[in-house]
C-alpha positions as CSV (number, residue, x, y, z in Angstrom):
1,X,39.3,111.3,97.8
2,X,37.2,108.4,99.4
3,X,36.1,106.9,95.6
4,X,40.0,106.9,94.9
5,X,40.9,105.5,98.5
6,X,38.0,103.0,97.8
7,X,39.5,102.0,94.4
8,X,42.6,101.6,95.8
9,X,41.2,99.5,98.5
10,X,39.7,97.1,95.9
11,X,42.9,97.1,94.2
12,X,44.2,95.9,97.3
13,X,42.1,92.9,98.0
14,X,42.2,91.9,94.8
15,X,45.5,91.3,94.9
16,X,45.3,89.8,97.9
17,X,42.6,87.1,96.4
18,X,45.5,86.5,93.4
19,X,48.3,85.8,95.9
20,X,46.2,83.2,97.5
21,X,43.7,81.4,94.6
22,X,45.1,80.8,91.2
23,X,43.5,82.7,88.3
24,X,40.5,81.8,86.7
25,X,39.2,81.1,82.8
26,X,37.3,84.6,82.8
27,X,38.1,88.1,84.7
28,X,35.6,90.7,84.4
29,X,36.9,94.2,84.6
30,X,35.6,96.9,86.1
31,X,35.9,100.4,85.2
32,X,35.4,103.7,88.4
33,X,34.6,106.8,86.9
34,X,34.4,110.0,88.2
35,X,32.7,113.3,88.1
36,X,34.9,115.9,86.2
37,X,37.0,118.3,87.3
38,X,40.6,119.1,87.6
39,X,41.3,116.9,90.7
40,X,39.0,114.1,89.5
41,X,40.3,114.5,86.1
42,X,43.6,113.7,87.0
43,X,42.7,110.6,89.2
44,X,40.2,109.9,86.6
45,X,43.2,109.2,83.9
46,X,44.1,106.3,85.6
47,X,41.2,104.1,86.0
48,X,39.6,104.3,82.8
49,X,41.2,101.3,80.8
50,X,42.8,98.0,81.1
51,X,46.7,97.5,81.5
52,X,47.8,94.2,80.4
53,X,50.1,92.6,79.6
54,X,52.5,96.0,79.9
55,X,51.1,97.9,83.2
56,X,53.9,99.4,84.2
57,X,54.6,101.5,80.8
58,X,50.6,101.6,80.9
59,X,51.0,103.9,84.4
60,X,53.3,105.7,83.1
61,X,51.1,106.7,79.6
62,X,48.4,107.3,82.6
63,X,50.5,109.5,84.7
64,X,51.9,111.6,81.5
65,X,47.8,112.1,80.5
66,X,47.4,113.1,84.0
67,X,50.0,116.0,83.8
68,X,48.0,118.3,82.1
69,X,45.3,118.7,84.9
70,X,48.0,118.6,87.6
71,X,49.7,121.5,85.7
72,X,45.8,123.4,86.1
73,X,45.6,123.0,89.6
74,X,49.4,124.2,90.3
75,X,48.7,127.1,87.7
76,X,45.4,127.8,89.7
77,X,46.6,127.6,93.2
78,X,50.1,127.5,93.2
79,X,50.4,130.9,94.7
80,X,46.9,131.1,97.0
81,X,46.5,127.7,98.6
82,X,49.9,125.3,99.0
83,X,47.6,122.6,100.0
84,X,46.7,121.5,96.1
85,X,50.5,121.8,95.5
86,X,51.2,119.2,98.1
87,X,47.8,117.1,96.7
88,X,49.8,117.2,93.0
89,X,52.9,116.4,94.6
90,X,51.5,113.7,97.0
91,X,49.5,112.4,94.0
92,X,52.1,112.1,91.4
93,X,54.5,110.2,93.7
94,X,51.5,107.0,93.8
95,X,52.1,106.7,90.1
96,X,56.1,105.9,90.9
97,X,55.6,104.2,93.7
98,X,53.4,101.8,91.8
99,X,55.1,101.4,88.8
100,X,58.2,100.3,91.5
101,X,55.3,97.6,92.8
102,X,54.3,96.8,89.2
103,X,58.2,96.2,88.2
104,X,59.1,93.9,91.0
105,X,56.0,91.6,91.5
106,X,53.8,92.5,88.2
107,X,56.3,93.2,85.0
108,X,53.6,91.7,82.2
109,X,50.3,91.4,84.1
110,X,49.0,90.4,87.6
111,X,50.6,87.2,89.0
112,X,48.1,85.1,90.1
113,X,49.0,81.8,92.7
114,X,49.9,78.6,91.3
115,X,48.4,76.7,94.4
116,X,45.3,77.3,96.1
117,X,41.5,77.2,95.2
118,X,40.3,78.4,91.2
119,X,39.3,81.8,92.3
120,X,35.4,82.1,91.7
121,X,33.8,85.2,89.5
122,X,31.6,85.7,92.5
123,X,34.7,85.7,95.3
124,X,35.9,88.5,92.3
125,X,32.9,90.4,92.6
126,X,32.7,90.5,95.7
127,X,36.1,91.8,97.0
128,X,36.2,94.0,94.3
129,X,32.6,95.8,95.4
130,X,33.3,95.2,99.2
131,X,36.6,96.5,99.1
132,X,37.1,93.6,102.0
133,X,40.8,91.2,102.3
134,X,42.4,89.6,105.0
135,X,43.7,92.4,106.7
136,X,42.0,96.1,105.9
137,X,43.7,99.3,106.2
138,X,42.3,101.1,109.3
139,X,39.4,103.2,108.6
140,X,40.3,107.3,108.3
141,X,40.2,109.8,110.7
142,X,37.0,110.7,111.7
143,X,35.9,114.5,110.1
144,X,36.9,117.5,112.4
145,X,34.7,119.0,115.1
146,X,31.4,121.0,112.9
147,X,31.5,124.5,114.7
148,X,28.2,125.1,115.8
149,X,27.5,128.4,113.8
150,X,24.0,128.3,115.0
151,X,24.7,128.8,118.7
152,X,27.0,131.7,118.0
153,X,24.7,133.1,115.9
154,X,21.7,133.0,118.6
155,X,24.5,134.4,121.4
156,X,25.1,137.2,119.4
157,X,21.4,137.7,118.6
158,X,21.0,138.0,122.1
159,X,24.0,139.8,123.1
160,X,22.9,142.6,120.7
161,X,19.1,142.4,121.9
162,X,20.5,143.2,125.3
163,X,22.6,146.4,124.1
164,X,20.2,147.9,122.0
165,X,17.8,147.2,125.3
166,X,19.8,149.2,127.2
167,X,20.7,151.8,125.0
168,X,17.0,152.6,124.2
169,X,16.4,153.5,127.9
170,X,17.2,157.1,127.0
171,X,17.7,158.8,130.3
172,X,16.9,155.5,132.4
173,X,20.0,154.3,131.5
174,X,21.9,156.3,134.6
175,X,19.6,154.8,137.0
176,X,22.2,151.9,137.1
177,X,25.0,154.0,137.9
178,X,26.5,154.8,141.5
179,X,26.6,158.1,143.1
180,X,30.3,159.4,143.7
181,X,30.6,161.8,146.6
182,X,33.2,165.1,146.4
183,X,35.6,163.6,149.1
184,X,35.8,160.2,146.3
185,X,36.8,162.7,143.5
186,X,40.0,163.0,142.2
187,X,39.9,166.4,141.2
188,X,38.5,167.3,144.4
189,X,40.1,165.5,146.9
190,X,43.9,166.3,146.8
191,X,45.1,163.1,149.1
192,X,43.1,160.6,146.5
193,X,44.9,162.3,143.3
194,X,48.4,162.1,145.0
195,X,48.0,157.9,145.4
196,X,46.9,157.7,141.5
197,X,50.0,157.3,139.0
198,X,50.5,160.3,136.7
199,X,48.8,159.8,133.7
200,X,51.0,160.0,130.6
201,X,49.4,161.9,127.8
202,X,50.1,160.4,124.4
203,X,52.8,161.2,122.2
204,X,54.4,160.1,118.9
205,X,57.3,158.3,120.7
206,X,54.4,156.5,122.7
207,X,52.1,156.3,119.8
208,X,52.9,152.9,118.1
209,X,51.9,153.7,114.3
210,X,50.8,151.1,111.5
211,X,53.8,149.6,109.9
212,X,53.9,151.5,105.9
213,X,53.9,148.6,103.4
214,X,57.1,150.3,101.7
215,X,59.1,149.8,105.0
216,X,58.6,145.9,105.2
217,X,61.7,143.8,104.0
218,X,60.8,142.1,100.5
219,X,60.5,138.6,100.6
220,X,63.5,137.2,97.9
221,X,63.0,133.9,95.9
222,X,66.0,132.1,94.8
223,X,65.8,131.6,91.1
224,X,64.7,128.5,89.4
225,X,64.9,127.4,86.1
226,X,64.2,123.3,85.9
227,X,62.0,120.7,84.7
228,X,59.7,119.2,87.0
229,X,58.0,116.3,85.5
230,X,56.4,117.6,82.0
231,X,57.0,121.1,83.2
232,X,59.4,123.7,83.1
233,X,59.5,126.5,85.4
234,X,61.3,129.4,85.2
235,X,60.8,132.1,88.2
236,X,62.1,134.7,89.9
237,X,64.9,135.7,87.3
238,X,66.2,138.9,87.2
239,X,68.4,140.4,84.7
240,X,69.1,137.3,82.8
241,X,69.4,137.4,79.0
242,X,71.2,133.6,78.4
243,X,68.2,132.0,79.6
244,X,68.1,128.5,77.5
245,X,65.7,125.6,77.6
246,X,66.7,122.5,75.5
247,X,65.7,118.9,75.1
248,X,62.3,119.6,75.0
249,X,59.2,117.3,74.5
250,X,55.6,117.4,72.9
251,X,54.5,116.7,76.3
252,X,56.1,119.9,78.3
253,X,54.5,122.9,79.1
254,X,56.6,125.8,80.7
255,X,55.6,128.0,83.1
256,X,56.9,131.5,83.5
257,X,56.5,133.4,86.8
258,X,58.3,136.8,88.1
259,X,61.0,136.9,85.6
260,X,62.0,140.9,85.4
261,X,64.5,142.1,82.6
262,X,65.4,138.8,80.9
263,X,65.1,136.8,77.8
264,X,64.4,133.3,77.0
265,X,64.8,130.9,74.6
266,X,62.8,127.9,74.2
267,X,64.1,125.6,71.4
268,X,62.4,122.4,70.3
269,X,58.4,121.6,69.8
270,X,56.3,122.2,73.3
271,X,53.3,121.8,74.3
272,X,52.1,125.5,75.4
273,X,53.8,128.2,77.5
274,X,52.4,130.8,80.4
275,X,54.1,133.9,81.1
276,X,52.5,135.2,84.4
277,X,53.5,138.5,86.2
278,X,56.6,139.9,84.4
279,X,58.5,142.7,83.4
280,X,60.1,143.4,80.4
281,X,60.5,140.1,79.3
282,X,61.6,138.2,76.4
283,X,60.5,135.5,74.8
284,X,61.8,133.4,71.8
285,X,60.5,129.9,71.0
286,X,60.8,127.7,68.1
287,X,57.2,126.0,67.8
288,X,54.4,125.4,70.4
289,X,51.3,123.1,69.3
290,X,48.9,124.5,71.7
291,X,48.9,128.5,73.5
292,X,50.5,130.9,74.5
293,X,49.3,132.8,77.4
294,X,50.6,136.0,78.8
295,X,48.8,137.2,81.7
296,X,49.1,140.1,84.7
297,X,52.3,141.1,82.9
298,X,53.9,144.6,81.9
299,X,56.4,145.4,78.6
300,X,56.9,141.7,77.1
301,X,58.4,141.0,73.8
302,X,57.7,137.5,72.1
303,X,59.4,136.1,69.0
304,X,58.1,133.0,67.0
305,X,60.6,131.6,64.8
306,X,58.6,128.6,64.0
307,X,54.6,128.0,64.5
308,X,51.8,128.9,67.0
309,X,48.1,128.6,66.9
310,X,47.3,130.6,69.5
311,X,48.4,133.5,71.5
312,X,46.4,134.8,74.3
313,X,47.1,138.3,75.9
314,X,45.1,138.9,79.5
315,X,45.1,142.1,82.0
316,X,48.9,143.2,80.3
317,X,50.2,146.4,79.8
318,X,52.6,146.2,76.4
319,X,52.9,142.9,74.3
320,X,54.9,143.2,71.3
321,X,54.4,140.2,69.2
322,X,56.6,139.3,66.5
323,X,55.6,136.2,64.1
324,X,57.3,134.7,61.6
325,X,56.0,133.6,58.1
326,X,55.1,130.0,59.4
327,X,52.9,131.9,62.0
328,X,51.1,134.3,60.2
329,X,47.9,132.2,60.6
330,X,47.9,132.7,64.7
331,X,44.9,133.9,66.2
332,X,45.5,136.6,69.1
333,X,43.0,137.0,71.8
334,X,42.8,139.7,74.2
335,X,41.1,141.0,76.9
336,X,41.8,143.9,79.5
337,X,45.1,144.6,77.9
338,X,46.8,147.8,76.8
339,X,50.0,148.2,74.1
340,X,49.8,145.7,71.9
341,X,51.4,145.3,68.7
342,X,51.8,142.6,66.2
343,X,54.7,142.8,63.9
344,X,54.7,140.9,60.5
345,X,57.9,140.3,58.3
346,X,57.9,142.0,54.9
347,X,60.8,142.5,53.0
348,X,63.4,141.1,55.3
349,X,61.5,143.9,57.8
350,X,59.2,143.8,60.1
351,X,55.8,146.3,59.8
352,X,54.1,146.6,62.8
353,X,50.2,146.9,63.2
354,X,48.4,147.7,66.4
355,X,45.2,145.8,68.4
356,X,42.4,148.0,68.7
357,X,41.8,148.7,72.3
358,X,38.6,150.4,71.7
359,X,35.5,149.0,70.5
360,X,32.2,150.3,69.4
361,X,29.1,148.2,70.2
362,X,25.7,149.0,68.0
363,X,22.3,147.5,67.8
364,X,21.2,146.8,64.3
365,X,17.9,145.7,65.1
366,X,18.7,141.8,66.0
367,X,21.5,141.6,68.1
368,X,24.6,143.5,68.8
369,X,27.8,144.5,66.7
370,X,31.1,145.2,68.0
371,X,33.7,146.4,65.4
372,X,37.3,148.2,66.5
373,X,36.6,152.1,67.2
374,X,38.8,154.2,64.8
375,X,40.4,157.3,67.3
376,X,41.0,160.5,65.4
377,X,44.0,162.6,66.8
């Protein structure tokens, strides 16, 4: 976050420097890069290359390279942490905003001044590694308090030293305690027991008891079925068999979450699709150019009418696949999965052939060998 604000920063100033100096013979560029992973790698698709004399198209290009890394980090924590949701969301919007900017002040390149000093290479250099203009941004908020772990840790240490102290007096320990005379009794002293409030012995209607998982209300999702940028998400349907997705792109990817007793039907070339945590569910596409993933799902039924490479099948219970003659070169991967059947045409027919679920691993002397495990009945 601070090498992008930084960049950013630079950006900044530099554009300052061309409002006020007019350009000079030579620009040197300078390229940020980034240590990878998802987050970095989506900033990272924007900083790596030059974007005259067509920036704003050139952002856009960027932000449709970008997509595919944002789409991880929704996929990855869309459901566990809605802070990387609002990071994608937050992130994405810069790329508009900017090709706005670029639009109105910078349509074929950066405008430099047409008055004013000959910008040096050195005044270049040095608000582009300084990050410094006219008038900085404020610096960020400083971090948040560091909780002293240490200190609670030694507290505790001693609080603990002190019971197990105590407790390893044996008999000592009821040296500390008072002596209580008969006439300070209770169950001696009838005048004392009348002052004290009955005690109420517990009962189930005073006995509050856990609330059972199967009495809370179920939290309802309205369903949705729209593209968001390069990707389509369809969730939370139920019951649906005229699901249609049309227009598509190379670029999209859809997303399938929660669907329950529907069918879809993708038409058009896409990129790849996920079906994550549904029940018997349908799937027809024409052609994907990358995977298909099905994942923590239960009785799904996919149709290829066109092409696939790939089709990946994780921690599912019942996948029926049927492929088409196009297809018939798909690879299907599988782990942790239960139920599945591929289904090849023949004779206007389809003849289905199961995926071994069992495996028999054997040492011949130099490494290990795994074949399928034929089960006699």
């Amino acid at each position: 976050a601070e090498m992008v604000r930084a960049a950013f920063q630079a950006q900044r100033s530099f554009l300052v420097l061309a409002s006020q100096c007019q350009e000079p013979q030579e620009v040197r560029k300078v390229t940020w890069s980034f240590k990878r992973q998802l987050h970095l790698e989506a900033c990272f698709q924007f900083y790596q290359h030059g974007a005259s004399p067509k920036p704003g198209p050139y952002v856009k290009e960027m932000n449709d390279a970008a997509t595919f890394y944002t789409n991880r980090v929704l996929k990855d924590y869309k459901h566990s942490d809605t802070r990387h949701v609002d990071w994608v969301k937050s992130y994405l919007n810069i790329w508009s905003e900017l090709q706005a900017y670029i639009k109105e002040h910078h349509t074929t390149g950066l405008t430099w001044s047409k008055t004013g000093p000959v910008a040096s290479p050195m005044s270049i250099r040095s608000v582009l590694t300084s990050g410094s203009c006219l008038s900085p941004p404020p610096p960020p908020p400083g971090p948040p308090p560091i909780l002293d772990t240490e200190t609670l840790k030694d507290e505790g240490t001693a609080s603990r030293s002190a019971l197990f102290a105590q407790l390893n007096q044996g008999e000592a320990i009821t040296k500390g305690l008072r002596h209580v005379s008969d006439d300070q009794k209770t169950h001696k002293n009838p005048s004392l027991r009348a002052q004290c409030p009955p005690v109420r012995s517990p009962t189930k209607s005073h006995t509050p008891s856990p609330t059972s998982p199967k009495n809370s209300p179920q939290q309802s999702h309205a369903p949705v079925l729209e593209l968001e940028g390069k990707k389509w998400r369809v969730e939370y349907q139920e019951d649906k068999n005229d699901l249609v997705i049309n227009n598509t792109e190379l670029k999209q990817v859809a997303y399938i979450f929660k669907c329950n007793k529907s069918t879809l039907q993708i038409k058009g070339k896409i990129n790849s699709i996920t079906i994550d945590n549904c029940k018997k569910f349908g799937l027809v596409f024409d052609n994907v150019v990358g995977i298909v993933e099905v994942i923590n799902s239960r009785d799904i039924q996919i149709q290829v009418m066109g092409k696939v490479p790939t089709i990946s099948i994780n921690k599912t219970e019942g996948c029926h696949i049927y492929l088409s003659e196009e297809s018939l070169d798909c690879e299907i991967v599988s782990a942790k999965s239960s139920e599945m059947n591929i289904l090849i045409p023949q004779d206007g027919d389809y003849k289905e052939f199961p995926v071994p679920e069992q495996f028999k691993t054997a040492w011949d002397g130099s490494k290990l060998v795994t074949e399928p495990a034929e089960i006699v009945g």
